[in-house]
VEXBA-632847 format. One record per residue (C-alpha): x, y, z; residue in three letters. Coordinates in steps of 0.001 Angstrom, whole numbers, padded with zeros to 6 digits, always signed. Each point is the difference from the previous one (the first is absolute). Layout:
! residues N
XYZala...
This chain:
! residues 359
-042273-043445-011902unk-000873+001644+002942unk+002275-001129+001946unk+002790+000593-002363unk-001403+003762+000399unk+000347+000393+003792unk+003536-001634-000413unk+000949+002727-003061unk-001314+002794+002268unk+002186-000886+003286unk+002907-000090-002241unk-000954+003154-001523unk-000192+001794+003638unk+003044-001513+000983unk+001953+000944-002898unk-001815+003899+000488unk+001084-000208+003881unk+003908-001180-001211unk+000137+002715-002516unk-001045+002620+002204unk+002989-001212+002805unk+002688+000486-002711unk+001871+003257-000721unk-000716-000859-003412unk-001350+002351-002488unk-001611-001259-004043unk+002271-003444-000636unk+001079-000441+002862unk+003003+002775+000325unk+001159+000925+003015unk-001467+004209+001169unk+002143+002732+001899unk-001117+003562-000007unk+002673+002795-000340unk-001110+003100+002328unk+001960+002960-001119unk-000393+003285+001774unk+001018+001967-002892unk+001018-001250-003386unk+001553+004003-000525unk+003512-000761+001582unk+002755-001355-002181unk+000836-002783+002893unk-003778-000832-000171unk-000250-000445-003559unk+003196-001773-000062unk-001353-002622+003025unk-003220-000354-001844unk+001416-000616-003204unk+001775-003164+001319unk-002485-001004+002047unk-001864-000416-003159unk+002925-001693-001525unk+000297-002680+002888unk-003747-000669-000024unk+000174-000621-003873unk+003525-002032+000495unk-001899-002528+002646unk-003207+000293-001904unk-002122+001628+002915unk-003329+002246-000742unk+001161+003428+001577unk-002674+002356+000846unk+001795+004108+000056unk-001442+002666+001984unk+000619+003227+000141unk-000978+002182+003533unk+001293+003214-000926unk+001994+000528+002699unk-003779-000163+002534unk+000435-002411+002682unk-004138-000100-000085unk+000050-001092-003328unk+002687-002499+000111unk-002016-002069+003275unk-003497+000749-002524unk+002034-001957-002690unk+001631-002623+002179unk-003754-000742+001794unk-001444-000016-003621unk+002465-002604-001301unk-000161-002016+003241unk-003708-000608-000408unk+000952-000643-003724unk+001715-003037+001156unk+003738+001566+000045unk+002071-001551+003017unk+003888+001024-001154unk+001101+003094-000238unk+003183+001815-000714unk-000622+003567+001415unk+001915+003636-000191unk-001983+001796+002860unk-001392+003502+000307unk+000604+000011+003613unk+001296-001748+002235unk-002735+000239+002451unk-002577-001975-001803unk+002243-003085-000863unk-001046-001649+003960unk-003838+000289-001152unk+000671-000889-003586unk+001839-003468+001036unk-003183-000363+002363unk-001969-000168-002909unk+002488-002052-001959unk+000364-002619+002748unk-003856-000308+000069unk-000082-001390-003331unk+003037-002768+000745unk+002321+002571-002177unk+003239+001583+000088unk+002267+003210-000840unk+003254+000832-000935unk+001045+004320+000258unk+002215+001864-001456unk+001607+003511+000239unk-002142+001200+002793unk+000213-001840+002708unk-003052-002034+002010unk+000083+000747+003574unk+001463-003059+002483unk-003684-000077+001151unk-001344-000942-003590unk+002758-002969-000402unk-000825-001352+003230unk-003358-000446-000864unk+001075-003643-001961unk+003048-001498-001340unk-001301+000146-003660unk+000538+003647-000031unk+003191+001583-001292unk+002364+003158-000253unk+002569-000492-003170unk+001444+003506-000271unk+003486+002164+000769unk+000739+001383+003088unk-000402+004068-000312unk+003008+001064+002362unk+002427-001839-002061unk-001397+002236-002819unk+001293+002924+001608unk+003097-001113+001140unk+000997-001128-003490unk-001101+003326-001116unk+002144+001689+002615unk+002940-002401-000885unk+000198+001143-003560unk-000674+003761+001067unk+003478+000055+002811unk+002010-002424-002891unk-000758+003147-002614unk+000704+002661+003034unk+003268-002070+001011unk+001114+000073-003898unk-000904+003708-000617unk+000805+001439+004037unk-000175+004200-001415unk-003481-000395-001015unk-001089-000854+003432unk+002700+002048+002411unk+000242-001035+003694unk-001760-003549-001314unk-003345+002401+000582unk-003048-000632-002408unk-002404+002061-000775unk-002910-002392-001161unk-003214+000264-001809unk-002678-003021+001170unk-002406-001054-002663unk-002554-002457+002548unk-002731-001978-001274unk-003456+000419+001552unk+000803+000636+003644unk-000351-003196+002766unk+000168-002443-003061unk+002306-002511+001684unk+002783+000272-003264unk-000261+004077+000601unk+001125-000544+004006unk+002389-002788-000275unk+002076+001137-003227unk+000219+003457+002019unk+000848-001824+003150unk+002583-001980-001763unk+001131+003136-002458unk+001143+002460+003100unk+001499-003004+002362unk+002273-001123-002437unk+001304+003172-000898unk+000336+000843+003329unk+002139-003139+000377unk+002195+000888-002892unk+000712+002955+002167unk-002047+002347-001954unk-002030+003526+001095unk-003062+000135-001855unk-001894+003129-000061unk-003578-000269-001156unk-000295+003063-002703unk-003573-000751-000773unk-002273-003688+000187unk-003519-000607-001286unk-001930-002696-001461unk-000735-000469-003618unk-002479-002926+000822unk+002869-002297-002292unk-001388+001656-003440unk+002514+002241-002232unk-002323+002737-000391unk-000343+001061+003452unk+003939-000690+000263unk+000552+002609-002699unk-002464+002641+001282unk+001827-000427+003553unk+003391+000524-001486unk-001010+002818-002156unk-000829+002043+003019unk+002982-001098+001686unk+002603+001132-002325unk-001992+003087+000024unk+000594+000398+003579unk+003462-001903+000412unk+001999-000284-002779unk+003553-000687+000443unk-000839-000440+003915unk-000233-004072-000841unk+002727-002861-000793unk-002463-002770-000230unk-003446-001102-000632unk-000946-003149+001421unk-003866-001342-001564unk-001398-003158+001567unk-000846-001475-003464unk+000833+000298-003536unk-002987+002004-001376unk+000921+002765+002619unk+003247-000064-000558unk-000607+000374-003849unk-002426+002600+000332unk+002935+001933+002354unk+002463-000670-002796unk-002249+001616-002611unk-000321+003398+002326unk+003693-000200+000066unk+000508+000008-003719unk-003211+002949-000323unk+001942+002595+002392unk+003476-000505-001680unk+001480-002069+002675unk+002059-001764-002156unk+003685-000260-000891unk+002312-001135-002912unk+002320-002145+002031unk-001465-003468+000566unk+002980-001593+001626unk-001618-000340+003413unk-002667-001971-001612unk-002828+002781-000779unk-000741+002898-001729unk-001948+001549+002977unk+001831+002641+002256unk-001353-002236+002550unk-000238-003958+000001unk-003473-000843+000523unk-001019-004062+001002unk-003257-002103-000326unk-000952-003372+001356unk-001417-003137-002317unk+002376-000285-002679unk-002883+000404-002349unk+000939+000183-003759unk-000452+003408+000115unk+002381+000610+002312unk+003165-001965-001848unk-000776+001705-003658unk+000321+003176+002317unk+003263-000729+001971unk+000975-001503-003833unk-000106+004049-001006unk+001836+001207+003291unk-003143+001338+000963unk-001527-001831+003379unk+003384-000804+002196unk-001152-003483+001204unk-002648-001822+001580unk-000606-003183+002163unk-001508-003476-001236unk-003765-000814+001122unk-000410-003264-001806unk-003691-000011-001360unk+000706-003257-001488unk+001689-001813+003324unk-002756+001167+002076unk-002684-000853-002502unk+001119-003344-000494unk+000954-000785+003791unk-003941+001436+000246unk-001879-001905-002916unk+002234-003373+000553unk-000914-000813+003891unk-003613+001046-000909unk-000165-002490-002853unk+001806-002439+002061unk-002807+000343+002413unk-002613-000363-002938unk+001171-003140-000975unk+000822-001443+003149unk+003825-000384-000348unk+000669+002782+002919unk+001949-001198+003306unk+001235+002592+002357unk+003283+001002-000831unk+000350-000369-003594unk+001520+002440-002390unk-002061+001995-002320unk+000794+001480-003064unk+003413-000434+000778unk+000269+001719+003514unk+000456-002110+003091unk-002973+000237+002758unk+001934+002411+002319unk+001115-001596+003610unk+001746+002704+001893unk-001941+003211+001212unk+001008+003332-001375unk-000856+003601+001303unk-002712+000535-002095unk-003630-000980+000525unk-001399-002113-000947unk+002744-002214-000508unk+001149+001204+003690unk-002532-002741+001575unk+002041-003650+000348unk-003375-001664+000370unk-001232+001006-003597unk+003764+000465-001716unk-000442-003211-002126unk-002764+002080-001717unk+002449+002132-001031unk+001608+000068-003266unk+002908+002930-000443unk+000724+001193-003055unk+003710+001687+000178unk+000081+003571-001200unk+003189+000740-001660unk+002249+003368-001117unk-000268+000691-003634unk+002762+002041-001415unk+001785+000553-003186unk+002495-002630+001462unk-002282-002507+001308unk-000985-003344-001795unk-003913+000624+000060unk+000750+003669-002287unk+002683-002134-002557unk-002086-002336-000359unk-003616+001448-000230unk+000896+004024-002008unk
């Protein structure tokens, strides 16, 4: 009897020292945390929503959290869930500055990471191949934005004389990496469609709809009929600069140019939103970030990491690994490109596909 005792308690430690080596949660399931920054932002809600959907789909336990937009917080919550046992994350940043010290912590506990929509720096990928940026490169952002803004100028050449535009710039919150590349990309590819953009008036709105409203307000106070276009860097603001239009009368009866603004006004993120507003001739157009193709690139190579089925190179969620360097960082770095999985952004008009299909 006794012995049989000593031989149930070995097996008992053993089985307590396996359990505890397994990303396993109660029965057994596979665990990824989701670290959101904010869940406020249409795009965010939208990612977070299918991450929830893929995690239920492969039958993972998926632990949310929610930082608020506070970088401190989010590294609190990612330090409490590490010592919680969490090793695979799927992660929307606060800032980009913490993600080198965040994978330090990660790669301390054997774990991994997969970010989205704001990018890691090339530092925090190179600190071990099991961490991951699945996203869409900002400058392409703007320059689809700019392509849809010179094809409505190039159809309708009297409202912008001398190809000269006089533009309104709705940023997000200032240095975010999708506020300097979507500008960056925005002016250089008008410039290459040989237009002369004059700035009229640019501030941030910090992405929400509120603020975008508010800023546009006071703008029409001060410039009204000094502006041919209002470019936002995502839907919400872009909404929220529609709705100012509408308040101060700058509207028209004549929707054959595809709104009923005096002015066409364009978002980013193709959020639902967005169509049911281009659907009433309201918003002009906006650009494709694909919450769902960047979600699932991000939750697949994690899982595939979980359960042990990653090599370098595969696809995940449907996007190939990348293999060519592009002018972006972090993806700009050959020796950590395979980390990268990119997401294409895409021009959403009344004519495209993506708006027939999805209004």
């Amino acid at each position: 009897m006794k012995r049989f005792l000593v031989i149930l308690a070995a097996v008992l430690v053993m089985a307590a020292l396996f359990t505890g080596c397994t990303p396993s949660g109660d029965g057994g399931k596979v665990r990824i945390a989701l670290l959101m920054r904010n869940m406020d932002e249409q795009f965010l809600k939208d990612y977070s929503e299918s991450v929830r959907r893929l995690a239920d789909q492969a039958g993972v336990e998926l632990n949310v959290q929610d930082a608020r937009s506070d970088g401190a917080t989010q590294l609190t919550q990612l330090q409490t869930l590490l010592n919680q046992g969490y090793k695979y994350f799927v992660i929307v940043p606060c800032v980009s500055e913490l993600t080198e010290q965040m994978n330090q912590e990660i790669l301390a506990k054997d774990g991994a990471a997969a970010y989205s929509n704001i990018q890691p720096t090339t530092e925090a990928l190179k600190v071990g191949k099991n961490f991951f940026f699945a996203s869409s490169p900002e400058f392409v952002a703007g320059q689809y934005q700019a392509q849809i803004i010179a094809d409505y100028f190039d159809a309708y050449p009297d409202k912008a004389p001398g190809k000269t535009l006089n533009m309104i710039i709705i940023n997000g919150q200032l240095g975010h990496p999708a506020q300097v590349n979507r500008r960056a990309g925005l002016m250089a590819e008008l410039v290459t469609r040989g237009y002369t953009v004059n700035v009229v008036a640019e501030d941030t709105a910090n992405w929400t709809p509120d603020q975008a409203q508010q800023k546009m307000d006071a703008w029409i106070g001060a410039y009204r009929n000094q502006f041919n276009v209002v470019a936002a860097q995502n839907d919400g603001m872009a909404l929220g600069a529609v709705e100012s239009l509408i308040q101060n009368g700058l509207t028209k009866d004549d929707a054959s140019d595809g709104t009923i603004l005096t002015v066409p006004v364009l978002g980013i993120d193709a959020t639902g939103e967005a169509l049911n507003s281009m659907k009433e001739n309201k918003l002009y157009a906006t650009v494709l970030q694909d919450a769902v193709g960047q979600s699932s690139a991000a939750f697949d190579v994690i899982h595939q990491i979980a359960t042990g089925v990653y090599k370098p190179g595969n696809a995940a969620g449907g996007t190939p690994a990348a293999t060519t360097p592009i002018d972006e960082a972090p993806a700009n770095d050959a020796s950590i490109i395979g980390q990268c999985y990119l997401v294409p952004f895409a021009p959403v008009t009344k004519d495209s596909d993506y708006y027939k299909n999805n209004s």
